[in-house]
LUMKERO-952247 format. One line per 3 residues: number of its first residue (from 1); for each residue x, y, z of N, C-alpha, C. Coordinates in pm, whole numbers, plus 50000, padded with zeros to 5 digits. Example, Ala and Ser with C-alpha at 12.3 -4.5 7.8 and 13.67 -1.06 7.14 Angstrom:
BEGIN
1	51319/49431/50780/51230/49550/50780/51320/49670/50780; 51285/49775/50708/51367/49894/50714/51290/50003/50787
% end
This chain:
BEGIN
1	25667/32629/17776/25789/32655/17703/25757/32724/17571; 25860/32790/17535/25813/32854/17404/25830/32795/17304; 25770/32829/17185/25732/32746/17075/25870/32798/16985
4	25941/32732/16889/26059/32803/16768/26007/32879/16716; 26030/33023/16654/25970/33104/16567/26038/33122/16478; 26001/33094/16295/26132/33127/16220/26197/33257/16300
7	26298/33250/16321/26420/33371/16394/26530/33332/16384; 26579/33447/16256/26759/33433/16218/26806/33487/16318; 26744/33558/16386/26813/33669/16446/26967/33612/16572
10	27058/33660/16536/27163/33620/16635/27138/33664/16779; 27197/33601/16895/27210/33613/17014/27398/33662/17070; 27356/33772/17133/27508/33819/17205/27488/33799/17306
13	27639/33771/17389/27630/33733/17557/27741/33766/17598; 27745/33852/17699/27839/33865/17749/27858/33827/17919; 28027/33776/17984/27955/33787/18107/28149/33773/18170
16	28170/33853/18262/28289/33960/18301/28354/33818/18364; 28503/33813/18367/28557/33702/18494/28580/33774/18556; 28664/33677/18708/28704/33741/18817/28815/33729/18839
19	28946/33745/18881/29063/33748/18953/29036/33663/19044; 29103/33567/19050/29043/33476/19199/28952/33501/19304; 28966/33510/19416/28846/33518/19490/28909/33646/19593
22	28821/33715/19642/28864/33796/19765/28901/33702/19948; 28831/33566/19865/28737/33514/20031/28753/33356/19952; 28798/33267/19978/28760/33113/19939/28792/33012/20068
25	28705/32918/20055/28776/32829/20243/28628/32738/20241; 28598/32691/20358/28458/32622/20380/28372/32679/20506; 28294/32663/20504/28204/32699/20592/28173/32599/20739
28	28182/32640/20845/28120/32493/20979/28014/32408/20946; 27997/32380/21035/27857/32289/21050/27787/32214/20944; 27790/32272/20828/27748/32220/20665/27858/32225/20619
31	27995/32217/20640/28091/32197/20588/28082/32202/20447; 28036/32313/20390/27973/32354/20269/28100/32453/20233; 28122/32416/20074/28290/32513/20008/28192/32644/19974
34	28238/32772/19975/28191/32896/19945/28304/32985/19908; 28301/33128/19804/28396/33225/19752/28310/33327/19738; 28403/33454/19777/28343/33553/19735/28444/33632/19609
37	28367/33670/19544/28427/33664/19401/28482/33830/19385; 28557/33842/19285/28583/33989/19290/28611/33976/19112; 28511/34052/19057/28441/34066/18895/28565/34195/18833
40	28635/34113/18724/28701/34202/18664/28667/34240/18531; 28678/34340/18470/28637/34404/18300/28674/34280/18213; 28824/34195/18206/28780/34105/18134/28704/34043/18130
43	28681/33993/18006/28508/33890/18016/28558/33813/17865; 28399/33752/17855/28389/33657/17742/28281/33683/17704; 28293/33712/17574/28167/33732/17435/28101/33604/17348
46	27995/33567/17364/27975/33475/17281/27873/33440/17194; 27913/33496/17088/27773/33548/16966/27723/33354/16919; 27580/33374/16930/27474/33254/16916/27432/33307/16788
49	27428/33187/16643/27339/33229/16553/27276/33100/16478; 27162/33116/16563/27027/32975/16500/27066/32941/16354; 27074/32816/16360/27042/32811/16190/26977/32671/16188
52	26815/32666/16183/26740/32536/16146/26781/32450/16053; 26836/32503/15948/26886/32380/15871/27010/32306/15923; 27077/32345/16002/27155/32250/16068/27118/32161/16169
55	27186/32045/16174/27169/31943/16264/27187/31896/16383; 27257/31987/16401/27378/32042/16514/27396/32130/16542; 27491/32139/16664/27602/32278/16695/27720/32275/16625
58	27773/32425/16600/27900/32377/16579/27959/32516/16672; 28060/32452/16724/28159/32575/16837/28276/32619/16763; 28335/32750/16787/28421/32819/16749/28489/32883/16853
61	28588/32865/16892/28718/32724/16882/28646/32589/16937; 28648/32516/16878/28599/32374/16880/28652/32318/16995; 28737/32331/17108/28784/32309/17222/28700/32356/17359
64	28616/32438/17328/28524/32483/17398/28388/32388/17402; 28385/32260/17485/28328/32178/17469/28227/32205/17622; 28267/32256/17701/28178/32274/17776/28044/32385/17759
67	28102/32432/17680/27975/32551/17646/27892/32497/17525; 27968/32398/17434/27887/32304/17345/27779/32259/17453; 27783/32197/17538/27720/32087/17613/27612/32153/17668
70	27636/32300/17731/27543/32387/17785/27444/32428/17671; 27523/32471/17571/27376/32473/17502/27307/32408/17415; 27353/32283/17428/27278/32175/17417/27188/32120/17470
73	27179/32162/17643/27104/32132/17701/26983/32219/17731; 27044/32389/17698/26927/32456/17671/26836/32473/17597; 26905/32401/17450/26779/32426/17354/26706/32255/17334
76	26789/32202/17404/26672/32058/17449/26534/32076/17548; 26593/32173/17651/26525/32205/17757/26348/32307/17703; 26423/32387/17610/26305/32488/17545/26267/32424/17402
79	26284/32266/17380/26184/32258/17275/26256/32310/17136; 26379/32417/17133/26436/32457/17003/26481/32394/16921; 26512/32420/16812/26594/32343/16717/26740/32346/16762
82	26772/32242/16705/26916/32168/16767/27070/32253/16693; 27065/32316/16625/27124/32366/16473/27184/32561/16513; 27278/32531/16494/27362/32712/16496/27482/32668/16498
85	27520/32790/16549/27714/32807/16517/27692/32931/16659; 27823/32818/16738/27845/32936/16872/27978/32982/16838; 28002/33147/16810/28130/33156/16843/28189/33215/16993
88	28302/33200/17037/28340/33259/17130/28460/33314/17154; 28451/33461/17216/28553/33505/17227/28595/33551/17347; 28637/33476/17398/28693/33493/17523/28868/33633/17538
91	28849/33706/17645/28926/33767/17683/29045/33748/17809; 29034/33595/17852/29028/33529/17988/29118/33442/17983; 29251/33450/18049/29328/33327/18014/29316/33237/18080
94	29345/33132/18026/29227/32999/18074/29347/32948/18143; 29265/32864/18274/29336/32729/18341/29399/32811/18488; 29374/32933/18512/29443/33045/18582/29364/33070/18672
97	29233/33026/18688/29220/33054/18845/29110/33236/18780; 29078/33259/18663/28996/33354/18672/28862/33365/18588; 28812/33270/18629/28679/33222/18569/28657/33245/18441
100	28765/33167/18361/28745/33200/18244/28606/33113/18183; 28629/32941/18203/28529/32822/18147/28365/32922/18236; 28345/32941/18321/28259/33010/18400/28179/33138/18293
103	28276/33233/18258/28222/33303/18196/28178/33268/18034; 28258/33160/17993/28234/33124/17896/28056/33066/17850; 28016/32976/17996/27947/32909/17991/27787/33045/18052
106	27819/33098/18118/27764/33222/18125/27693/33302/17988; 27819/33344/17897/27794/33420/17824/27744/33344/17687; 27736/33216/17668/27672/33133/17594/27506/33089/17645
109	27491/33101/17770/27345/33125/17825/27287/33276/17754; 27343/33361/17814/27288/33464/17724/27289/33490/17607; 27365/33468/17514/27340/33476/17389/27255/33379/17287
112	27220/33286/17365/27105/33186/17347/26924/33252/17352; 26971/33272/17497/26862/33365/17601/26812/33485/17490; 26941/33579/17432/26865/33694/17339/26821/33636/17242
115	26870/33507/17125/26846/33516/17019/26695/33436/17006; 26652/33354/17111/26515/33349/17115/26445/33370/17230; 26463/33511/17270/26421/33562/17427/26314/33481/17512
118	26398/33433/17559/26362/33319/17679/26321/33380/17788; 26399/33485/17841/26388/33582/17962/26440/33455/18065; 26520/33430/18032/26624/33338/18183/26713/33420/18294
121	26676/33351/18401/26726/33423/18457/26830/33357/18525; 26913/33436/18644/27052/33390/18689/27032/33265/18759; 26928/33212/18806/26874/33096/18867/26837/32995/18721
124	26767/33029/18629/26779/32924/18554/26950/32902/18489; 27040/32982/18473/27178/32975/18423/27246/32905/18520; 27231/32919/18636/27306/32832/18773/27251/32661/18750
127	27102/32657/18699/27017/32511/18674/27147/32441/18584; 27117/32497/18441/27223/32449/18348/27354/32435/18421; 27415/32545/18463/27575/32520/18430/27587/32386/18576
130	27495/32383/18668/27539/32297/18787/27598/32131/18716; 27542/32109/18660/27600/31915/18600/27750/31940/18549; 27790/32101/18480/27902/32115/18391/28034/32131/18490
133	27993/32162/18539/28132/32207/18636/28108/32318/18751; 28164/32337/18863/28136/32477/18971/28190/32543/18892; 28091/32708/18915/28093/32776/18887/28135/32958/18964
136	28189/33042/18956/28241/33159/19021/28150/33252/19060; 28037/33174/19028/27873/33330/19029/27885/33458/18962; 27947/33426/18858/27977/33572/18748/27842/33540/18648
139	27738/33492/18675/27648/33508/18620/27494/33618/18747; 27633/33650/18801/27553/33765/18892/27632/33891/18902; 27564/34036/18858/27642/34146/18870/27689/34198/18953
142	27758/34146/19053/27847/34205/19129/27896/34109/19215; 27942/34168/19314/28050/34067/19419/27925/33996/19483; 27923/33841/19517/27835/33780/19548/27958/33627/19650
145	27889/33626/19753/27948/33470/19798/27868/33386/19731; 27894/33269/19676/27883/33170/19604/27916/33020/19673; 27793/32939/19689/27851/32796/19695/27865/32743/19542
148	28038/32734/19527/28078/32730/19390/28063/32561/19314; 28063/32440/19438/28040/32358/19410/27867/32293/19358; 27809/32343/19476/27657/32362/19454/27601/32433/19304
151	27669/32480/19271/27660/32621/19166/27523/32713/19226; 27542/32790/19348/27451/32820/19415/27481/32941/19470; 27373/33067/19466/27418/33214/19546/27356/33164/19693
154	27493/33238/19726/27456/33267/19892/27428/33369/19935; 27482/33500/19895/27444/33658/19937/27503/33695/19829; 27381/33796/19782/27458/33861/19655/27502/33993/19705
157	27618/34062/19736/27694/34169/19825/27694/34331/19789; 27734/34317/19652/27753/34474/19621/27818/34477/19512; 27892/34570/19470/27956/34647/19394/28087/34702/19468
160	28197/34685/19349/28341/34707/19417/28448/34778/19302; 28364/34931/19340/28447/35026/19214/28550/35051/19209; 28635/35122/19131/28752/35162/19162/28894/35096/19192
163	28901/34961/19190/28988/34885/19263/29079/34797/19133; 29192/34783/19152/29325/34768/19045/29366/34611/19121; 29427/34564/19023/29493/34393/19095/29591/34438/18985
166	29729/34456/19043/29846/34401/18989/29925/34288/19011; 29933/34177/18928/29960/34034/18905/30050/34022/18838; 30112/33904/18882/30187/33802/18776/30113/33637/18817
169	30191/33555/18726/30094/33453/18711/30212/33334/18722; 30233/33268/18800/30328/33162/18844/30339/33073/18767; 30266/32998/18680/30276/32939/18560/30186/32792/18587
172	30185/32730/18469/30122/32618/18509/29945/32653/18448; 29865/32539/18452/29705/32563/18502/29670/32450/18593; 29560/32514/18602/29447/32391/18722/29353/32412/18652
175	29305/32272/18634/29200/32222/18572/29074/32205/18688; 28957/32281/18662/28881/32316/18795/28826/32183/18834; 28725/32095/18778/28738/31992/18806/28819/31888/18899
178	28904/31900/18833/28998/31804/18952/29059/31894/19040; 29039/32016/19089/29094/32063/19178/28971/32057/19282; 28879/32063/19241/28749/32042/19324/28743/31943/19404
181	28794/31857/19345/28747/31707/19412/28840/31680/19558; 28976/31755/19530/29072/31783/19634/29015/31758/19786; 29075/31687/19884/29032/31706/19980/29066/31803/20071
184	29003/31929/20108/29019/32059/20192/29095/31981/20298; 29186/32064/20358/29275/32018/20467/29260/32103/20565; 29143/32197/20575/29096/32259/20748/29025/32227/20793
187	29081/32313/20912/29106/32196/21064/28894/32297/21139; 28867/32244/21206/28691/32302/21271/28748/32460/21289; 28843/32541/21334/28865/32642/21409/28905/32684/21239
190	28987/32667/21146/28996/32751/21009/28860/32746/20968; 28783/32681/20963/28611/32683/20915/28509/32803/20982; 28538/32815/21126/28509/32932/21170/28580/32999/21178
193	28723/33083/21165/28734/33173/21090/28680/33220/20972; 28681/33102/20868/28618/33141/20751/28484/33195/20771; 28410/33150/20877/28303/33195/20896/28304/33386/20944
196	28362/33417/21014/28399/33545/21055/28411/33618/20963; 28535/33543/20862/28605/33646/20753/28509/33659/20658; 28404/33581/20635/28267/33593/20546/28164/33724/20570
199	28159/33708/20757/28071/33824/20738/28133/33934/20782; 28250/33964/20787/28334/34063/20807/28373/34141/20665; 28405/34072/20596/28396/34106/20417/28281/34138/20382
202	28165/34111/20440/28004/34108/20355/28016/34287/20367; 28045/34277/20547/28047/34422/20597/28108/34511/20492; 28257/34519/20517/28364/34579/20463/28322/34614/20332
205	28255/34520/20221/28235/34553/20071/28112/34626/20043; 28010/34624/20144/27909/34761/20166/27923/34913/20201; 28047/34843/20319/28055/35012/20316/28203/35086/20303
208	28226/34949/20154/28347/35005/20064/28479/35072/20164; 28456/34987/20286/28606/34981/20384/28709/34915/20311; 28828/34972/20213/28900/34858/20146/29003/34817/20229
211	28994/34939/20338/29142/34848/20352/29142/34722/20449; 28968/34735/20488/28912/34605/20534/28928/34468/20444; 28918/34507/20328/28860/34395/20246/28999/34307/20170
214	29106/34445/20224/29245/34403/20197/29279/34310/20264; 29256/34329/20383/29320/34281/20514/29267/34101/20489; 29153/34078/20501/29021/33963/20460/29151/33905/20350
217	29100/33977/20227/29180/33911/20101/29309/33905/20130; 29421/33882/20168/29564/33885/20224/29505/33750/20305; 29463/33781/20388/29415/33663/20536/29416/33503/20494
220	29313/33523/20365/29245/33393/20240/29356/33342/20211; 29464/33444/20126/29577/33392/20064/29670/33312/20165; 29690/33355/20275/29733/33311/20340/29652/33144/20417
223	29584/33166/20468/29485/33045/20471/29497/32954/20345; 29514/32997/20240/29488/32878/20117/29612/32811/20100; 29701/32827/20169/29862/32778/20141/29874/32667/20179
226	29776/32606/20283/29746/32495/20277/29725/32389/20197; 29648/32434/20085/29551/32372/20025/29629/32378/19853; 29651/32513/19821/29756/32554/19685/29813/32651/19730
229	29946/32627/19736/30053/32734/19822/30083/32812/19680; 30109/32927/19710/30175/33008/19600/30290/33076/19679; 30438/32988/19551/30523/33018/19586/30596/33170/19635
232	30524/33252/19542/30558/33381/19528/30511/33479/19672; 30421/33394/19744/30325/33493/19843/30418/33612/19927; 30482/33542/19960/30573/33632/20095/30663/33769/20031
235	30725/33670/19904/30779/33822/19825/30649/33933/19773; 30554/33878/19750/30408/33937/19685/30375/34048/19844; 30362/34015/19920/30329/34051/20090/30474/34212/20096
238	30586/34155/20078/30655/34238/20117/30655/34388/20020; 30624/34325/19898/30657/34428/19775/30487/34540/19800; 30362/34425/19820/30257/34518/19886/30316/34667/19997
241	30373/34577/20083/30380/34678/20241/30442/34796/20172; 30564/34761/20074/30666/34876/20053/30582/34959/19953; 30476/34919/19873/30426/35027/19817/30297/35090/19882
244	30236/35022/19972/30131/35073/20018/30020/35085/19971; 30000/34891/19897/29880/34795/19893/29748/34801/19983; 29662/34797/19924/29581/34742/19992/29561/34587/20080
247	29664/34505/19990/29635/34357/20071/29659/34293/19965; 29686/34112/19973/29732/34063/19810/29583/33964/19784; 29573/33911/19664/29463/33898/19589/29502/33735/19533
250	29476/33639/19527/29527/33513/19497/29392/33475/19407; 29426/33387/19304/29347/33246/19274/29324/33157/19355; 29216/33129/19442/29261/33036/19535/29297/32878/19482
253	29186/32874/19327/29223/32739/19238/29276/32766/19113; 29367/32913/19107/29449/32895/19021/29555/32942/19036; 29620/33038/18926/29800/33058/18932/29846/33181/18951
256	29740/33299/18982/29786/33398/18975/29746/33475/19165; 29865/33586/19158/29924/33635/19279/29865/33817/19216; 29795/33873/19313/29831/34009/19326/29826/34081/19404
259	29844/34231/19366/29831/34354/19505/29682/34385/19451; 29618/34433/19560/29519/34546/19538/29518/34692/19578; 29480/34758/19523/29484/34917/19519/29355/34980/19491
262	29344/35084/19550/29228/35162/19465/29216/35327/19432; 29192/35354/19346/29207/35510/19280/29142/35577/19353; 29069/35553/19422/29001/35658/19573/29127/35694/19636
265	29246/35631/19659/29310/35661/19733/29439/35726/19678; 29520/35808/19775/29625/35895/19749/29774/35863/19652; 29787/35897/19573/29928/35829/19507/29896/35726/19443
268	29794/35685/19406/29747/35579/19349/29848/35524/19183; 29834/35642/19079/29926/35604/18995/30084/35567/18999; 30136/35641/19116/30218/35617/19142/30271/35455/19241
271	30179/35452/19321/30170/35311/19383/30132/35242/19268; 30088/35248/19181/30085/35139/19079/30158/35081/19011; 30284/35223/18932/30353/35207/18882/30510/35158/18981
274	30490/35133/19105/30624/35135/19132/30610/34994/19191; 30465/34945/19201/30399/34776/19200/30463/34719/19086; 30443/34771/18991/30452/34692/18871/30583/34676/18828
277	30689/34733/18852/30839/34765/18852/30913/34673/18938; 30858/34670/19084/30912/34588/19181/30857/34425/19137; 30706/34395/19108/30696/34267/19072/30737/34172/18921
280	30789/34292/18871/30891/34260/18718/30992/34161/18761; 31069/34244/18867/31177/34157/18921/31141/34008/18957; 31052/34025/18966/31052/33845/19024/31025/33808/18908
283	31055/33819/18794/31048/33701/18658/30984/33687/18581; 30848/33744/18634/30753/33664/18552/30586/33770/18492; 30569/33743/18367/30475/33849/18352/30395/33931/18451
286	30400/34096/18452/30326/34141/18501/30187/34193/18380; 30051/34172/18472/29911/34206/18418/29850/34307/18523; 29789/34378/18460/29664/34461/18530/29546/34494/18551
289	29436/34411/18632/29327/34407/18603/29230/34481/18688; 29074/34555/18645/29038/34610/18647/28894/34572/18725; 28872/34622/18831/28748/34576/18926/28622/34597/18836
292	28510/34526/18809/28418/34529/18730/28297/34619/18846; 28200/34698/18781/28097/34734/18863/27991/34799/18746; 27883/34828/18794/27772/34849/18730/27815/35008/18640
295	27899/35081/18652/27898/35231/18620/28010/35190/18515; 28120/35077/18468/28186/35031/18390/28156/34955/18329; 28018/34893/18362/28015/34751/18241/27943/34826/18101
298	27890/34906/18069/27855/34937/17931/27894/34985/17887; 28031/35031/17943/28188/35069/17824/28261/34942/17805; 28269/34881/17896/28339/34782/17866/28256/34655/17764
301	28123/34606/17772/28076/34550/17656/28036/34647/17522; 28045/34743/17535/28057/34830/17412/28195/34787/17339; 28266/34795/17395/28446/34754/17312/28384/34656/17289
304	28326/34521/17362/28334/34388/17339/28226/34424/17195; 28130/34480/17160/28009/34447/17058/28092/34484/16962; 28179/34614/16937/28264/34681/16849/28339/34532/16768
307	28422/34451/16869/28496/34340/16834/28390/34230/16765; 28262/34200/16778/28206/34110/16752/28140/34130/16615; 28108/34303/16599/28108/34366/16448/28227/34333/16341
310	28360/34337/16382/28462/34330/16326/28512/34192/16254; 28398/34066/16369/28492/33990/16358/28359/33899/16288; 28261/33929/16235/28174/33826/16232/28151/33680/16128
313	28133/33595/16130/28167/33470/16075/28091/33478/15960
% end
């Protein structure tokens, strides 16, 4: 383990959420829970800055107690001094089903990780966050199936450019925890489906078939109605067909409903805008979120470092 070195130096971390899942359900035989995740530009920033003379942590917003705990246990783990100030700034509305606590706890690994370069990797960050809560595998760059309870990768998949989720958000939160504990209500034959629709999606998101991956994600939502019905689905389904969606996009453990689309394809601004018009009508905020991939993330944490210059304690 490494030794403390006087080092003021601060730690930045960043690490993207997801829009619910493309893929969520259980698996046969190991009756093991698994998601495949779909990584959006929002994220969470969370600047680490050592300070030995303190005795403690202190968190910023002080409600963020799970990422207290995480890195508490990291700098127990490496021997560090106990003493800094985490702030965090999350972009992620919490309790919604889009890995917000996930990225939080993510992007507080890394900004730990830089400010006394540890060189950790996504396997030691899965070690930590497993006691805190399941996790969405957004501590891996790209679309990955995840045993979310395990806090464990199962196949890490690809990259998924180009692709839009227009949402509204039904209201309410779920607290991940106790939605976990829930007892799944499928039956051996929904388990193998899920099994199918797993490696049928693995397919589809390699060789960027969307309107495969539509079809899959629509399938899930539907399958999860079991388990957390979203009221909105069927009007969400119809308003897709009439604009000429890709397929709808759910939280499977939280509150939000959308279409998917992607700018590869024809009329795209226009299918967007006439998404967003038609799902007004039903009441309730419309949002627009943005598929995360390797050729967007260093514009998008560039804005985030810009904000962390602006804002510093």
């Amino acid at each position: 383990m490494k030794k403390f070195l006087n080092n003021n130096k601060k730690g930045i971390g960043y690490s993207f959420g997801t829009f619910g899942e493309l893929l969520q359900g259980v698996l046969p035989d190991n009756n093991i829970d698994f998601l495949v995740s779909f990584p959006i530009t929002k994220y969470s920033c969370v600047t680490f800055y050592p300070d030995a003379f303190l005795s403690s942590l202190q968190i910023i917003p002080a409600f963020k107690t799970k990422s207290l705990v995480l890195a508490e246990k990291i700098l127990a783990y490496y021997n560090l001094p106990s003493g800094g100030i985490i702030n965090v700034d999350s972009h992620l509305p919490i309790g919604k089903g889009l890995a917000s606590s996930s990225a939080d706890l993510v992007a507080c690994a890394r900004a730990i990780d830089q400010a006394y370069d540890l060189d950790m990797t996504e396997k030691d960050i899965q070690r930590f966050m497993m006691d805190i809560e399941p996790s969405d595998g957004v501590m891996h760059d790209g679309v990955v199936s995840f045993y979310h309870k395990k806090v464990q990768l199962k196949d890490f998949i690809g990259q998924i450019p180009k692709m839009t989720v227009v949402s509204i958000d039904e209201g309410g939160m779920i607290e991940t925890l106790k939605f976990n504990r829930i007892h799944k209500p499928f039956t051996e034959q929904d388990k193998y489906e899920y099994d199918h629709l797993l490696k049928q999606l693995t397919i589809a998101i390699r060789e960027m078939n969307y309107e495969k991956v539509g079809q899959i994600s629509t399938r899930s939502a539907e399958m999860n109605q079991k388990l957390l019905p979203k009221r909105t689905l069927k009007y969400v389904q119809e308003i897709c067909n009439i604009v000429g969606g890709l397929g709808v996009i759910v939280a499977h453990s939280g509150t939000c409903i959308g279409i998917l689309f992607s700018s590869f394809y024809e009329n795209y601004d226009f299918k967007l805008q006439q998404s967003i018009t038609l799902m007004s009508k039903l009441g309730m905020e419309v949002s627009v979120y943005h598929s995360w991939d390797n050729e967007n993330a260093n514009t998008s944490y560039a804005k985030a470092e810009r904000g962390v210059k602006q804002n510093e304690i």
